[in-house]
N, C-alpha and C positions, 0 to 999 in steps of 0.2 A: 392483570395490569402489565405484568414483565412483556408478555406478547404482545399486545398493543404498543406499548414501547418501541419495541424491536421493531415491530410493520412500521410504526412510522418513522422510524430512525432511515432505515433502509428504502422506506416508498420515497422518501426525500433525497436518496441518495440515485436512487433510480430517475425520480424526474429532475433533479437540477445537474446531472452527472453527464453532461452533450458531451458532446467528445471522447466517448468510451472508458478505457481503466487509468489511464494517466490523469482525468479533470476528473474521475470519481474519487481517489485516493484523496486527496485532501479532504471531501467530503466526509469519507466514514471516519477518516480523524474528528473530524469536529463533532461528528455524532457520538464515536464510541467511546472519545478517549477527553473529550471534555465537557460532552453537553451528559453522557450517560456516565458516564467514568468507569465502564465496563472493561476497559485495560488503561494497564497506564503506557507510556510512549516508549517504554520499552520494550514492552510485549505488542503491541502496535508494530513496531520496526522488525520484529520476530517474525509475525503473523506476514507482512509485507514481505518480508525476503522468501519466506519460504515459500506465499504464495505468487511470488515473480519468477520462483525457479520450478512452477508447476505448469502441465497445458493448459489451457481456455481461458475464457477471460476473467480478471484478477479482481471484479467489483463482486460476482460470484461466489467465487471460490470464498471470497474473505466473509461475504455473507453468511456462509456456510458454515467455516470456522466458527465465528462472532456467536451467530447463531446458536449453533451447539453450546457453544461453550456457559453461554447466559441462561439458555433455557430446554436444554436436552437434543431428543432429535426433531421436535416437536418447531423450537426455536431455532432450527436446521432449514426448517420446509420454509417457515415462516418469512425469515431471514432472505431466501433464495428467493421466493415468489414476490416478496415484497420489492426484492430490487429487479426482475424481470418486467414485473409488469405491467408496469410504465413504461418498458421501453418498448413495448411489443404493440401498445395502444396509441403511444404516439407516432414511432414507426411507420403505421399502417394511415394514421392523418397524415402525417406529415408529409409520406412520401406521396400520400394521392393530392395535396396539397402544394408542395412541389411539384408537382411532373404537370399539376394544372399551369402556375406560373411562372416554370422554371429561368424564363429570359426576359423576366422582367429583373430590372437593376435592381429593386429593392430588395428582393428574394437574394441574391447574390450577395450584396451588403449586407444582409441580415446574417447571413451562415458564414463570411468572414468578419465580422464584427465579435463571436463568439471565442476567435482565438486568443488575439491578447489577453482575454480574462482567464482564460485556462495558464496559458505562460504564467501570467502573475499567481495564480491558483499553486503552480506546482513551483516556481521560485520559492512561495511562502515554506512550502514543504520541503523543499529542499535546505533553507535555511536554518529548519528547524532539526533536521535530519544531521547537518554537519556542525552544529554546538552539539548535539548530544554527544555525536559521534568525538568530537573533541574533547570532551568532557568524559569521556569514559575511554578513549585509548589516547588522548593528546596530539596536540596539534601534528608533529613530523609524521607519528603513523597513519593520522586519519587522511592529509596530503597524499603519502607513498601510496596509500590502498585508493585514493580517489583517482592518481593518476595511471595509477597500472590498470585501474578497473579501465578506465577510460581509454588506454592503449588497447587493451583487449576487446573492448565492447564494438569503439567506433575505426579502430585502424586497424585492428587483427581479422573484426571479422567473426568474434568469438561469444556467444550463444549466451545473454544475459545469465542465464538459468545454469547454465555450466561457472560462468567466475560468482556465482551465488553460491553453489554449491561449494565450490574451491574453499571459499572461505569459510565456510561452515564447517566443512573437516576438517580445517587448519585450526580454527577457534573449540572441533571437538576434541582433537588429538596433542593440542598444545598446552601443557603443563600450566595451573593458572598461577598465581603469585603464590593465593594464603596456599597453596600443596607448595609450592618451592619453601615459603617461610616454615613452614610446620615440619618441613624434614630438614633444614637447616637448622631447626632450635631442638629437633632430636638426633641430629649428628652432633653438637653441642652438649648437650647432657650426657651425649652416651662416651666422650672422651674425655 
């Protein structure tokens, strides 16, 4: 039953996910993290960073992850093929479906009518991404890192997957509170 789950979590993610790994990402939210509860929003944002600072495309990769992690290497394969293969059968409609009416207006309104739902798709995400964010380092840091990230991504120039990475060493190498509390209250005992 765990498998059939996952195909369909993922086949859903595959066919309503137009617009490649940015309109799928809120998708596999809704699938994993509140319709299966298969992670929670933290490991979700985990899964998401690590797999935006990986190559290829990121509705995969996360398949892959999700996959695994639910139902072995078994829910690996599963996971991957459920979210390809829809996009490989509509693909091959579509595009011979296109190329037949491509200059008729409604064809063109139809494939720019699809964006605003993705903006709003990935606004919702994003909103939800900066209370967490808020909520677990506070409003001034989660700002500083939203707008350095943003200096570097869109005016530097600088390789999403690189200030992904930055912060991840920063967040592995950085002393966390309860280690600073716990040697503070045995410098205290021990004077």
């Amino acid at each position: 039953m765990q498998q059939w789950h996952l195909f369909l979590a993922f086949f859903r993610v595959g066919m309503l996910g137009y617009g490649g790994g940015p309109s799928s990402i809120p998708l596999v939210h809704k699938e994993v993290v509140e319709k299966y509860k298969w992670l929670d929003d933290d490991e979700f944002a985990d899964v998401l960073a690590l797999g935006n600072s990986l190559p290829g495309p990121i509705a995969t990769k996360m398949a892959g992850y999700i996959g695994h992690r639910v139902a072995g290497i078994g829910g690996m394969f599963n996971a991957v093929l459920a979210t390809i293969v829809p996009t490989i059968g509509i693909m091959i409609f579509l595009l011979t479906f296109l190329s037949t009416f491509r200059e008729k207006a409604w064809v063109q309104g139809m494939t720019q009518a699809v964006v605003p739902v993705v903006g709003v798709m990935l606004a919702v995400l994003t909103y939800d991404f900066f209370r967490k964010a808020q909520g677990n380092l506070g409003w001034i840091l989660t700002i500083i890192l939203t707008v350095a990230s943003y200096g570097l991504i869109e005016l530097a120039g600088v390789h999403p997957g690189i200030v992904i990475a930055c912060l991840l060493l920063y967040a592995l190498l950085k002393p966390s509170r309860g280690k600073q509390e716990d040697n503070q209250v045995k410098e205290e005992q021990s004077s």
